[in-house]
Backbone as JSON, one array per atom type, in Angstrom:
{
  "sequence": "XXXXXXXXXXXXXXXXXXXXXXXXXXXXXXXXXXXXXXXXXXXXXXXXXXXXXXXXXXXXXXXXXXXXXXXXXXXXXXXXXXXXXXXXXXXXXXXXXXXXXXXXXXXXXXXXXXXXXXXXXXXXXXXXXXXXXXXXXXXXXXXXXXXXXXXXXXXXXXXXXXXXXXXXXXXXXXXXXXXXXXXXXXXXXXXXXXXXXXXXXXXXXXXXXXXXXXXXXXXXXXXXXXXXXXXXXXXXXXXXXXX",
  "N": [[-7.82, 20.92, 28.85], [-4.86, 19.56, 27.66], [-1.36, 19.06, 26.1], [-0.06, 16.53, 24.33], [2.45, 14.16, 23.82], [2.38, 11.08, 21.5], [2.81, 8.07, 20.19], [1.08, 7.33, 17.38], [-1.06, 5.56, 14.99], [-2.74, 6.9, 11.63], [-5.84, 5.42, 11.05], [-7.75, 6.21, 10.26], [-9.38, 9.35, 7.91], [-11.32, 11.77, 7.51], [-12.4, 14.36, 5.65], [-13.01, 17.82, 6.56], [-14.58, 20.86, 6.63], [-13.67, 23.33, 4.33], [-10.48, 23.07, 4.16], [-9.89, 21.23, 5.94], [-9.15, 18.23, 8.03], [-10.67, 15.15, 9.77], [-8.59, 13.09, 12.36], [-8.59, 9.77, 12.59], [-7.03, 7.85, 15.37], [-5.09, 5.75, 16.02], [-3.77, 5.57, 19.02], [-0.89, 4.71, 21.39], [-1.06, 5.13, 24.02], [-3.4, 6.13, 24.23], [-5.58, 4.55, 22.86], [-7.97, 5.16, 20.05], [-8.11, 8.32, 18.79], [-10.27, 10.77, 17.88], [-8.98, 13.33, 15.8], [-8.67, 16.6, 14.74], [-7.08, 18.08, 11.95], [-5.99, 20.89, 11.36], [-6.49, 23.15, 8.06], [-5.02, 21.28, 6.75], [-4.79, 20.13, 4.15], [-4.09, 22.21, 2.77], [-1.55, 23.38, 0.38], [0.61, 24.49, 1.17], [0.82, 23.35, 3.79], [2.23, 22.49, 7.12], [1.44, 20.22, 7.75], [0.34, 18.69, 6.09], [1.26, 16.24, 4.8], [1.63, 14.7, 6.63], [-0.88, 14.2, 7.6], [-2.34, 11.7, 6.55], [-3.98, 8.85, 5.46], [-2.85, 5.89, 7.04], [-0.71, 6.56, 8.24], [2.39, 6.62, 10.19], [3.14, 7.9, 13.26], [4.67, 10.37, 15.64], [3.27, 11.66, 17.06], [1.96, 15.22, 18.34], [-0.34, 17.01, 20.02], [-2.7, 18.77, 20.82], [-4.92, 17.96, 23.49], [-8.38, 16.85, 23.9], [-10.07, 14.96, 26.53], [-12.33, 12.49, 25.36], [-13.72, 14.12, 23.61], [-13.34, 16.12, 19.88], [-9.67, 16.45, 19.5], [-6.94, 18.01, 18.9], [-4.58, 18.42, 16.01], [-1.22, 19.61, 16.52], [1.52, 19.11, 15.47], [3.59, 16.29, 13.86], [5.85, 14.03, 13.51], [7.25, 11.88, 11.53], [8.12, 7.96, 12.08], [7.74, 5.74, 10.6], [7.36, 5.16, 7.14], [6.72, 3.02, 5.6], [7.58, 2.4, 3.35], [8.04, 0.32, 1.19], [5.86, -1.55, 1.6], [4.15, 0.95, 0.78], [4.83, 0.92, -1.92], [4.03, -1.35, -3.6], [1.17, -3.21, -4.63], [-0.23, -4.99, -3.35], [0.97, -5.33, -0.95], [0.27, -2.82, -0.08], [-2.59, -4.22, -0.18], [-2.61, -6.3, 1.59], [-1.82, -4.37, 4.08], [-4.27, -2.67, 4.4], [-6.22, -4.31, 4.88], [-5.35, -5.08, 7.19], [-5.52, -2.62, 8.98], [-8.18, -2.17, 8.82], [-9.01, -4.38, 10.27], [-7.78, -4.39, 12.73], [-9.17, -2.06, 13.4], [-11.94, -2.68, 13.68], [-11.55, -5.03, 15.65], [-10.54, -3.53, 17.93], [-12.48, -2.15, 18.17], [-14.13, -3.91, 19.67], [-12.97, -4.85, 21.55], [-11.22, -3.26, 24.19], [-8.47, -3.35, 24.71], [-5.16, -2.14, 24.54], [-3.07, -3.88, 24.0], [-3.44, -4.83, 21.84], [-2.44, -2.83, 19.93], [0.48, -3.04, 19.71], [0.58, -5.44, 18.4], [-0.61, -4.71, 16.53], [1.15, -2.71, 15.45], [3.89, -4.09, 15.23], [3.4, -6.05, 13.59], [3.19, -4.43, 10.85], [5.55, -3.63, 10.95], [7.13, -5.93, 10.6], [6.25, -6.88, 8.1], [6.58, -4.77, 6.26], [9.68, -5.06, 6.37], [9.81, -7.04, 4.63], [9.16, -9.61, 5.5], [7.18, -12.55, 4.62], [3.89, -11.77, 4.21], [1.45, -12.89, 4.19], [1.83, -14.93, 6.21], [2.41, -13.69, 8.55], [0.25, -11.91, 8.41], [-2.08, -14.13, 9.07], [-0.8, -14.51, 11.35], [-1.43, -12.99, 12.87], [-4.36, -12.57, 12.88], [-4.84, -15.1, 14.04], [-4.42, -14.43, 16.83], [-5.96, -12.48, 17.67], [-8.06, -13.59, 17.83], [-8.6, -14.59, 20.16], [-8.78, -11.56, 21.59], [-11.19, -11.27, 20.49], [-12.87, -12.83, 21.47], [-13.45, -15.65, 21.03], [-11.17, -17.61, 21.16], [-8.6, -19.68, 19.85], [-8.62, -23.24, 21.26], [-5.76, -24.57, 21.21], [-4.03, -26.2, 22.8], [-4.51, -28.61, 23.4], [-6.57, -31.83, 23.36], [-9.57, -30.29, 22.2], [-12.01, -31.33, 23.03], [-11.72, -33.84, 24.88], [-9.42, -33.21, 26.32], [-6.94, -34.76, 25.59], [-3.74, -35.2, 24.43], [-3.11, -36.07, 22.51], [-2.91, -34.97, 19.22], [-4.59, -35.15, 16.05], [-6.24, -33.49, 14.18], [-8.07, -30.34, 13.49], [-10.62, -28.01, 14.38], [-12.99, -26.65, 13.21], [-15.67, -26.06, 14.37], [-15.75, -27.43, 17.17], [-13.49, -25.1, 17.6], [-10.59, -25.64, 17.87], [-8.03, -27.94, 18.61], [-8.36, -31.34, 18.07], [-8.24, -34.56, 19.36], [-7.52, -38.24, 18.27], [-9.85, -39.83, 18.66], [-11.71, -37.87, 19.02], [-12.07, -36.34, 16.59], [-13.71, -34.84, 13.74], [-14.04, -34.41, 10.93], [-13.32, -32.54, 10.12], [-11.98, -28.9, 9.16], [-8.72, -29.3, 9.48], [-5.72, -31.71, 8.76], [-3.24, -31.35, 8.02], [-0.18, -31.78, 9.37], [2.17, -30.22, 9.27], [0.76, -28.0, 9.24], [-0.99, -28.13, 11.41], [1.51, -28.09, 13.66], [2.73, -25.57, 13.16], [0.39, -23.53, 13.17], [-0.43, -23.05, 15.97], [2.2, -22.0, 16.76], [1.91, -19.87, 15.77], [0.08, -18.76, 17.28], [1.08, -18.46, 20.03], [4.26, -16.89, 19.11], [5.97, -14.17, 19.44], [5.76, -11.15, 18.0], [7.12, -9.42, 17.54], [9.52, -10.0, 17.34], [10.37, -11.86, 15.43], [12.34, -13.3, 12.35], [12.97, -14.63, 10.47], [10.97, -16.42, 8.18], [9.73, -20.11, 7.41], [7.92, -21.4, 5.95], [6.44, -23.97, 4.48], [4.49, -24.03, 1.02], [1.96, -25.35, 0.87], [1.23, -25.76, 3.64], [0.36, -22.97, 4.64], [-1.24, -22.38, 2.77], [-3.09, -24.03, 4.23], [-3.56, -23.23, 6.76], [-4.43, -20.61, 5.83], [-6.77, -21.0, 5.23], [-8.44, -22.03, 7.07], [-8.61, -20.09, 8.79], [-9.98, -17.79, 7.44], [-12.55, -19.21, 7.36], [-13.51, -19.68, 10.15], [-12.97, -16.89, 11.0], [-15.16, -15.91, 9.25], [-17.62, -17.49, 10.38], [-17.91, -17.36, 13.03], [-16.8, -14.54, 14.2], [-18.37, -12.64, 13.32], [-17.67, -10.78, 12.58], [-17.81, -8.38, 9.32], [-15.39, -7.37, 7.08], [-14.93, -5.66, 4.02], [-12.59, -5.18, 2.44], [-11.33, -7.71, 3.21], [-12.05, -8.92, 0.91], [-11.12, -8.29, -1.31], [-8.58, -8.68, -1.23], [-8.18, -11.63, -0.56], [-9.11, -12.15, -3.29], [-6.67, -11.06, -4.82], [-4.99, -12.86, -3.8], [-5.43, -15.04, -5.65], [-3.79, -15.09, -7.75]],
  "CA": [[-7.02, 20.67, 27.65], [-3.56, 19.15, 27.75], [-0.62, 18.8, 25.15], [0.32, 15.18, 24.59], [2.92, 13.65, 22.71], [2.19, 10.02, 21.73], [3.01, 7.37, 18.76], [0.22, 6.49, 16.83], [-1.23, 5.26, 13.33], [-3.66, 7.0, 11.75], [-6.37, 4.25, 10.55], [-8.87, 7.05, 8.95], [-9.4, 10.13, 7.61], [-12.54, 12.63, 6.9], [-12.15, 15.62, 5.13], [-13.38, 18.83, 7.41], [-15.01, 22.16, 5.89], [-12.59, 23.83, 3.33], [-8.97, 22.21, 4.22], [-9.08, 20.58, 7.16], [-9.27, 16.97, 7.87], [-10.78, 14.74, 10.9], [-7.76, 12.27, 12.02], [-8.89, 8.87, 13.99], [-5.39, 7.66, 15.34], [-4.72, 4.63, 17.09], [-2.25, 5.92, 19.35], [-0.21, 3.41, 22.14], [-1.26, 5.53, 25.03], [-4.9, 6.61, 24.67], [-6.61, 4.07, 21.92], [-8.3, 5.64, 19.33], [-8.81, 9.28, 19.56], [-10.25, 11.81, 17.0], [-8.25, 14.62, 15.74], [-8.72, 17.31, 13.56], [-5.82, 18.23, 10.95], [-7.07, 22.34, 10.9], [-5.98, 23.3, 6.64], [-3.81, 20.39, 6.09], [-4.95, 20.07, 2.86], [-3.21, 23.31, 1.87], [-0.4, 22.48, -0.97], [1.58, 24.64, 2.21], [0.58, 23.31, 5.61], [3.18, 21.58, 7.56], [0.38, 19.05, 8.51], [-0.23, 18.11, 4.68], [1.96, 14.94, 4.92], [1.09, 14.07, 8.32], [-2.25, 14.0, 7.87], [-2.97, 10.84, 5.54], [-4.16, 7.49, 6.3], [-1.76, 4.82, 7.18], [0.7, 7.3, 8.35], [2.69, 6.41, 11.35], [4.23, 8.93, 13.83], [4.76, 10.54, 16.81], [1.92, 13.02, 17.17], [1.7, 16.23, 19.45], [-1.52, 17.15, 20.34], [-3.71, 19.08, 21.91], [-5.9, 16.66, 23.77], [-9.66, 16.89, 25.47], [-10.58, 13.85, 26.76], [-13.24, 12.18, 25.11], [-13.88, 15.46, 22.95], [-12.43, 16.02, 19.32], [-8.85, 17.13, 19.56], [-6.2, 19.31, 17.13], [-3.01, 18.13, 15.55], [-0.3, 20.47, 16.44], [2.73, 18.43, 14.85], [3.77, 15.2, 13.94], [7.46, 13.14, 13.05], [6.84, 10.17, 10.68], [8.53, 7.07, 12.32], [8.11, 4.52, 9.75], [6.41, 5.81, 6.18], [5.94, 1.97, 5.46], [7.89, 2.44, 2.07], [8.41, -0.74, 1.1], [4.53, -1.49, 1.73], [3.51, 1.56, -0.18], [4.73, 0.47, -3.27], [3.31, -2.69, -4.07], [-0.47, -3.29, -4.36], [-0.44, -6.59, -2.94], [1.16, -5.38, 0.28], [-1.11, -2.38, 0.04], [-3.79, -4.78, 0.0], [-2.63, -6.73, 3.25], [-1.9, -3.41, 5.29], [-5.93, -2.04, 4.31], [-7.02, -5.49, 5.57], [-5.1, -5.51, 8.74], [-5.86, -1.65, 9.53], [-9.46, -2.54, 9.19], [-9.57, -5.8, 10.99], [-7.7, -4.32, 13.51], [-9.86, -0.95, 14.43], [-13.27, -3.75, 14.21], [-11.05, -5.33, 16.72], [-10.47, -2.66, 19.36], [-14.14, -1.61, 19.11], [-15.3, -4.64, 20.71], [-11.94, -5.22, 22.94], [-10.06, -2.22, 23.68], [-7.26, -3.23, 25.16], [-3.91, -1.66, 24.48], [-1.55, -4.62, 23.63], [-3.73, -4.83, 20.41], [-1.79, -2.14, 19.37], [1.56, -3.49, 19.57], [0.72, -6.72, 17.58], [-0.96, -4.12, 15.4], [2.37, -2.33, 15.0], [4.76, -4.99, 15.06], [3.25, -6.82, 12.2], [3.06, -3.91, 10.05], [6.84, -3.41, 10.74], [7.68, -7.28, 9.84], [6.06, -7.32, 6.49], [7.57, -3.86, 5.89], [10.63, -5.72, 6.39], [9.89, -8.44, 3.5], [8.66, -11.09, 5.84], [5.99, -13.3, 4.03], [2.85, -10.58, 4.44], [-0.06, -13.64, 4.43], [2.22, -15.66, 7.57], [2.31, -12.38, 9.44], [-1.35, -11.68, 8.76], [-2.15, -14.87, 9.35], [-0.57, -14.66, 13.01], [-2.31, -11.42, 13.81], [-5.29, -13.06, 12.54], [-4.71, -16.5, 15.09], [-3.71, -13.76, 18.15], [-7.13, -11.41, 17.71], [-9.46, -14.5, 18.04], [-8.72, -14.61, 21.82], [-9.56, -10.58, 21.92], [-12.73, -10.95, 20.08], [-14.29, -14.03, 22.4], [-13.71, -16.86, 20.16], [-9.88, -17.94, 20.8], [-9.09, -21.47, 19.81], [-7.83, -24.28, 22.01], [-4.48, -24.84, 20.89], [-2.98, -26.83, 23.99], [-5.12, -30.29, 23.79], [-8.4, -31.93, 22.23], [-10.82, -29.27, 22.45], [-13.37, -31.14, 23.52], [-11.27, -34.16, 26.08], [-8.01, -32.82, 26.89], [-6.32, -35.06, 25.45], [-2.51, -34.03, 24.15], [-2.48, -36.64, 20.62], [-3.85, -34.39, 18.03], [-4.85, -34.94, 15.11], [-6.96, -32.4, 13.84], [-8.24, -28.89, 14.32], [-11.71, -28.41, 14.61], [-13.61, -24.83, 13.04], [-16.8, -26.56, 15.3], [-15.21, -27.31, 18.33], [-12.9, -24.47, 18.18], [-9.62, -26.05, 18.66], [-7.39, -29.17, 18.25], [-9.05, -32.6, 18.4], [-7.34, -36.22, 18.9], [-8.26, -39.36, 17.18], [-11.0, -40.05, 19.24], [-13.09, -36.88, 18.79], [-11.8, -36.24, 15.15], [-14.68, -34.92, 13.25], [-13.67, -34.59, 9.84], [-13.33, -30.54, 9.51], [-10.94, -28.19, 9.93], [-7.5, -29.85, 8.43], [-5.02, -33.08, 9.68], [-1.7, -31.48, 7.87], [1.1, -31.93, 10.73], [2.95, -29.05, 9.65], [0.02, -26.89, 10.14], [-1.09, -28.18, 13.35], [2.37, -27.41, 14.35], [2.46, -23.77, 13.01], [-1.02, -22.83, 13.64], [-0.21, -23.24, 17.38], [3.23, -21.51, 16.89], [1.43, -18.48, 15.3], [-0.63, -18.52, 18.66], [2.58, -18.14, 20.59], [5.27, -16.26, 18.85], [6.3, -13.06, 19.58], [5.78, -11.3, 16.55], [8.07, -8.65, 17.55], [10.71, -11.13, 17.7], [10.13, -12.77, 13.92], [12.95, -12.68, 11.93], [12.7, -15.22, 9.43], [9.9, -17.5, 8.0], [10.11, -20.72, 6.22], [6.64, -22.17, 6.15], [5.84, -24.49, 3.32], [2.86, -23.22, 1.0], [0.52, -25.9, 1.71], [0.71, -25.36, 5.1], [0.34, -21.4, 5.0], [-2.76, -22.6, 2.46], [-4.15, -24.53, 5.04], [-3.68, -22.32, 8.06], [-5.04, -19.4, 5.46], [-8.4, -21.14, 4.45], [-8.69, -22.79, 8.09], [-8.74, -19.11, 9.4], [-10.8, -17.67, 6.66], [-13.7, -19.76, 7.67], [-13.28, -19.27, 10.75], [-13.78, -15.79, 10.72], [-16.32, -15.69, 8.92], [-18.47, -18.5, 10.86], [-17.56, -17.07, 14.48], [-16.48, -13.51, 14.58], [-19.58, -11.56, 12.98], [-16.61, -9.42, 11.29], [-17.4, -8.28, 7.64], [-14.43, -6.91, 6.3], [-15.18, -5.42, 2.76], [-11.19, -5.65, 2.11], [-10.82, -8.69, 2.92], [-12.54, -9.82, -0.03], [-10.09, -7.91, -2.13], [-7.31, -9.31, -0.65], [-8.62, -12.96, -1.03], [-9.15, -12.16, -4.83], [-5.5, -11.19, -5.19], [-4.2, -14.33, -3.19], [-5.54, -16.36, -6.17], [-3.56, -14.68, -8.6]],
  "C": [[-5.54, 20.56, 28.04], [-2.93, 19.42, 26.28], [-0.08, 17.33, 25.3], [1.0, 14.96, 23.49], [2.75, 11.99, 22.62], [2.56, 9.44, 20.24], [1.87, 7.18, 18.39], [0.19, 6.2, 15.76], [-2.35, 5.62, 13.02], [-4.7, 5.97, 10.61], [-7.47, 5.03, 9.61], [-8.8, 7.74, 9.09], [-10.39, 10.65, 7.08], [-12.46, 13.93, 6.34], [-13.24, 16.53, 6.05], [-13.8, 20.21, 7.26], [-13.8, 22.17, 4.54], [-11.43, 22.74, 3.01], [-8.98, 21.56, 5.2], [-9.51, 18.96, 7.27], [-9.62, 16.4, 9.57], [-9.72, 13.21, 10.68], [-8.58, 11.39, 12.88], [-7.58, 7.82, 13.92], [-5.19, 6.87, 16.52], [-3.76, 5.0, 17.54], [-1.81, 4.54, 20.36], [-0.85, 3.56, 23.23], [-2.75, 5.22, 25.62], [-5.69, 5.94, 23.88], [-7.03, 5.17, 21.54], [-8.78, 6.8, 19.5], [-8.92, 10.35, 17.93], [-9.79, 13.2, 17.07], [-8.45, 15.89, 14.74], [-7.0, 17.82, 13.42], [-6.3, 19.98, 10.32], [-5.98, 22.91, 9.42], [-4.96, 22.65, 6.18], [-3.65, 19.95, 4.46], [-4.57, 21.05, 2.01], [-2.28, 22.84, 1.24], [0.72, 23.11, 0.31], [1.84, 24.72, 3.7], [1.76, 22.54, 5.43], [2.58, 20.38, 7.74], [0.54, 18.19, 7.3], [0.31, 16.53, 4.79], [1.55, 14.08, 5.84], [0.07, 13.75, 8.55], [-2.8, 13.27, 6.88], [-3.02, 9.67, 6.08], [-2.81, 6.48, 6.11], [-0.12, 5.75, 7.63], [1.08, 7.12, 10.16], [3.77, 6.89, 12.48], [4.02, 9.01, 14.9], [3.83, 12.0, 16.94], [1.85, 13.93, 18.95], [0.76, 16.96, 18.62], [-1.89, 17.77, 20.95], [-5.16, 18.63, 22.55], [-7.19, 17.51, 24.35], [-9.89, 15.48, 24.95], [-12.21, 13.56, 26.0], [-14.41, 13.42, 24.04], [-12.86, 15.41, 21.26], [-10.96, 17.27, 19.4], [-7.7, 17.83, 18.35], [-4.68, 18.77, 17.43], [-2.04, 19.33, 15.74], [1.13, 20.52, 15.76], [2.56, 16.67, 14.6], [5.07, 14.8, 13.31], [7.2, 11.71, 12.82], [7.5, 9.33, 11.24], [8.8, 6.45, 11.69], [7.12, 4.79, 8.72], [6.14, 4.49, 5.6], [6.32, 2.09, 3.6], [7.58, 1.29, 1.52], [6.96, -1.32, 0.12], [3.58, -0.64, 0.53], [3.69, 1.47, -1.76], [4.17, -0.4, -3.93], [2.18, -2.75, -3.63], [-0.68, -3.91, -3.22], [-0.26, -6.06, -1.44], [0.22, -3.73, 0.71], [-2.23, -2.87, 0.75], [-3.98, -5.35, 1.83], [-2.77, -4.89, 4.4], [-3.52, -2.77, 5.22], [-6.16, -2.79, 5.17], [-6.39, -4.99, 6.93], [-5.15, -4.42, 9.64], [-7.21, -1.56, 9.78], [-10.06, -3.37, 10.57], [-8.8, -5.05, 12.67], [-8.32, -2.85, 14.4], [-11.28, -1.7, 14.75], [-12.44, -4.55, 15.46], [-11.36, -4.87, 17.98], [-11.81, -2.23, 19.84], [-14.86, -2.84, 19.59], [-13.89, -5.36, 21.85], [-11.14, -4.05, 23.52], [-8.89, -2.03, 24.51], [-6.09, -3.22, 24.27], [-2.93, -2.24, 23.94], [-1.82, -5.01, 22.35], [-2.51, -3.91, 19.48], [-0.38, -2.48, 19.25], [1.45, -4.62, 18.7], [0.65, -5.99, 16.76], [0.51, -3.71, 14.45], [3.47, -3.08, 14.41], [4.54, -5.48, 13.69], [3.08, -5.89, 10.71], [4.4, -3.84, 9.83], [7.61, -5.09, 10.09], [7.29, -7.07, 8.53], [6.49, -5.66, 5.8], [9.44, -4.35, 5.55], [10.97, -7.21, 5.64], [9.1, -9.86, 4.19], [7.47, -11.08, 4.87], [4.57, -12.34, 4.8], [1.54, -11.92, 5.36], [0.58, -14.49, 6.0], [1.91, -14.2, 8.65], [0.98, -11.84, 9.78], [-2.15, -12.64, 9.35], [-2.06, -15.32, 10.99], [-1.35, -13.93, 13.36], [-3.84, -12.15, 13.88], [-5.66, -14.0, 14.11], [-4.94, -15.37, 16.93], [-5.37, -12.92, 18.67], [-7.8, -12.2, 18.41], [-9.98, -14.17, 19.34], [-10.1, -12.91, 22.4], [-11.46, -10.44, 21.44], [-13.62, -12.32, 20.53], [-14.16, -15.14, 22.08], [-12.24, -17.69, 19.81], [-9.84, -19.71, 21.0], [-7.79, -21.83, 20.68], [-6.8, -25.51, 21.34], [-3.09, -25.72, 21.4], [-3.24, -28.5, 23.91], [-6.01, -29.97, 23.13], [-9.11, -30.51, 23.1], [-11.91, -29.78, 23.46], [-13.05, -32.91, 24.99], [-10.39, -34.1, 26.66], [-6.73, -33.6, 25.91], [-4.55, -34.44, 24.17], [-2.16, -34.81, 22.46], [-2.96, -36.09, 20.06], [-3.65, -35.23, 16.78], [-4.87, -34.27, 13.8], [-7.15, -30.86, 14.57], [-9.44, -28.52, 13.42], [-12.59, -26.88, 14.49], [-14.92, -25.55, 14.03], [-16.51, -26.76, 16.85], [-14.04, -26.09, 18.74], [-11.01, -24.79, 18.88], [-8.71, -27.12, 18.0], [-8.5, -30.44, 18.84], [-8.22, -33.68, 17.81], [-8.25, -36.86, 18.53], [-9.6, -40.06, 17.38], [-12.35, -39.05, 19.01], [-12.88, -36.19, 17.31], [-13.2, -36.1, 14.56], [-15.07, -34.42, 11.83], [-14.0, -33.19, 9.36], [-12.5, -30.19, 10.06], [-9.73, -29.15, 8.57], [-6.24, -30.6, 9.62], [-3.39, -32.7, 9.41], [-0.96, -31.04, 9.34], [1.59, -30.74, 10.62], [2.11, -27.89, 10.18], [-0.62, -26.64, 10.99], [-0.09, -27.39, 13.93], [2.57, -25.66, 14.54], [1.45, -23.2, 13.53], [-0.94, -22.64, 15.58], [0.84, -22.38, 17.79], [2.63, -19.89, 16.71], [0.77, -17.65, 16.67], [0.06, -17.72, 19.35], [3.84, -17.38, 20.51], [5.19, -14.93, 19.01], [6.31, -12.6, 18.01], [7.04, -10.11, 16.11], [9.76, -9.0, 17.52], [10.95, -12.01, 16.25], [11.46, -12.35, 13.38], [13.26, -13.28, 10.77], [11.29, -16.09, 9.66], [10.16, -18.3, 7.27], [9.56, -21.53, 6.34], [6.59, -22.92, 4.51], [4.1, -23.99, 2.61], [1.92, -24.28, 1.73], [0.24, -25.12, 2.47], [0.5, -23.62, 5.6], [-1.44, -21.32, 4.39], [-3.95, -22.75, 3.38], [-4.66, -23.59, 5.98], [-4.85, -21.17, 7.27], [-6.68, -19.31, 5.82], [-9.25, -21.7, 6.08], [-9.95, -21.11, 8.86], [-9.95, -18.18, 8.54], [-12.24, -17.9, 7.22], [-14.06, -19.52, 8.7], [-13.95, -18.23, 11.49], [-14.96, -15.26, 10.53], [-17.83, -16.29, 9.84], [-18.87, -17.59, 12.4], [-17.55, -15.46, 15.12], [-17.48, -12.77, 14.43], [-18.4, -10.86, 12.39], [-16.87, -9.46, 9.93], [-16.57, -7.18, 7.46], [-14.26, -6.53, 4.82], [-13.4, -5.85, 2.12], [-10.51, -6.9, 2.02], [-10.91, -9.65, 1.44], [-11.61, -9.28, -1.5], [-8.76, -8.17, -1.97], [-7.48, -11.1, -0.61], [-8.63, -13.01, -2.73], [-7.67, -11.6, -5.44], [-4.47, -11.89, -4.63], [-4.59, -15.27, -4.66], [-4.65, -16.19, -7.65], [-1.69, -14.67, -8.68]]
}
């Protein structure tokens, strides 16, 4: 048994006999590690605060490897105000705490967690929530097996696009064009940019809807077709995009 201090976020929460609570807490260091929260649920633990989902701090710990471990403290970083007020952005941060722990359990590398972070801190910061999700969205594919070919046709190299191709996986020029997927220019261009951008680095957006439409519904499908991910949230977060 060690003491470890580390950032993480915690993505869920189980309630634990009486008061206490099991944490599972994407940290930066150690991916996902279960914690117990021993009587945080008292109206006068110090933990009480610290120990709720979506809460994002700097946690000291008392670790066993691969064993569950015990919250000893924690210092909130970023309480995601902003976020917690409004449904809507509610809604996105559920989705993208979901999508991104189905993520890690079938990739579990580490730099997940930084997109993870980052993009929670942009749309904390007003950026456009659905562009931001939208990128995270484009960035995962790769980790979960199924990243699209964004450089040339998909399916002969070539560099004239067109299109972009939920069947082939990719961009396709005029030659292998196969009438799916979507031809708008701006969201060729973006959809490729989303690939690419630092997200830690965003600092404005100024996407036309269409093209945030397109990219949305492109990715959507997508998803669904390719990844095997069901996301119960997402579907609550699709039903307050139409609104």
């Amino acid at each position: 048994m060690k003491i470890i201090s580390t950032e993480g976020f915690i993505i869920s929460t189980t309630k634990y006999g009486e008061s206490s609570k099991i944490l599972n807490i994407f940290t930066k260091e150690y991916g996902v590690i279960g914690v117990i929260s021993k009587g945080c649920t008292g109206s006068k633990s110090v933990l009480k605060n610290v120990s709720e989902r979506f809460i994002y701090a700097k946690f000291n710990i008392s670790y066993k490897e691969g064993k569950l471990s015990t919250l000893i403290s924690a210092d909130i970083i970023n309480y995601f105000k902003n976020i917690r007020s409004d449904i809507i952005l509610i809604a996105y941060l559920t989705y993208i705490t979901e999508l991104t722990s189905d993520v890690f359990k079938q990739n579990n590398d580490l730099q997940i967690y930084d997109l993870f972070i980052s993009s929670l801190i942009k749309i904390e910061e007003n950026l456009d929530p659905l562009v931001i999700t939208n990128i995270l969205e484009t960035k995962y594919l790769n980790y979960l097996g199924v990243g699209l070919n964004l450089d040339s046709c998909a399916k002969c190299g070539n560099k004239n696009i067109v299109s972009i191709s939920h069947k082939e996986g990719g961009f396709l020029c005029k030659n292998c064009y196969d009438n799916t997927g979507f031809t708008n220019r701006g969201a060729l261009k973006n959809i490729r940019l989303y690939y690419y951008v630092d997200i830690s680095k965003i600092t404005k957006l100024d996407i036309k809807d269409e093209t945030k439409r397109e990219i949305d519904s492109f990715l959507n499908h997508y998803y669904k077709d390719y990844t095997g991910l069901y996301i119960k949230s997402k579907e609550f977060l699709n039903n307050l995009k139409k609104y």
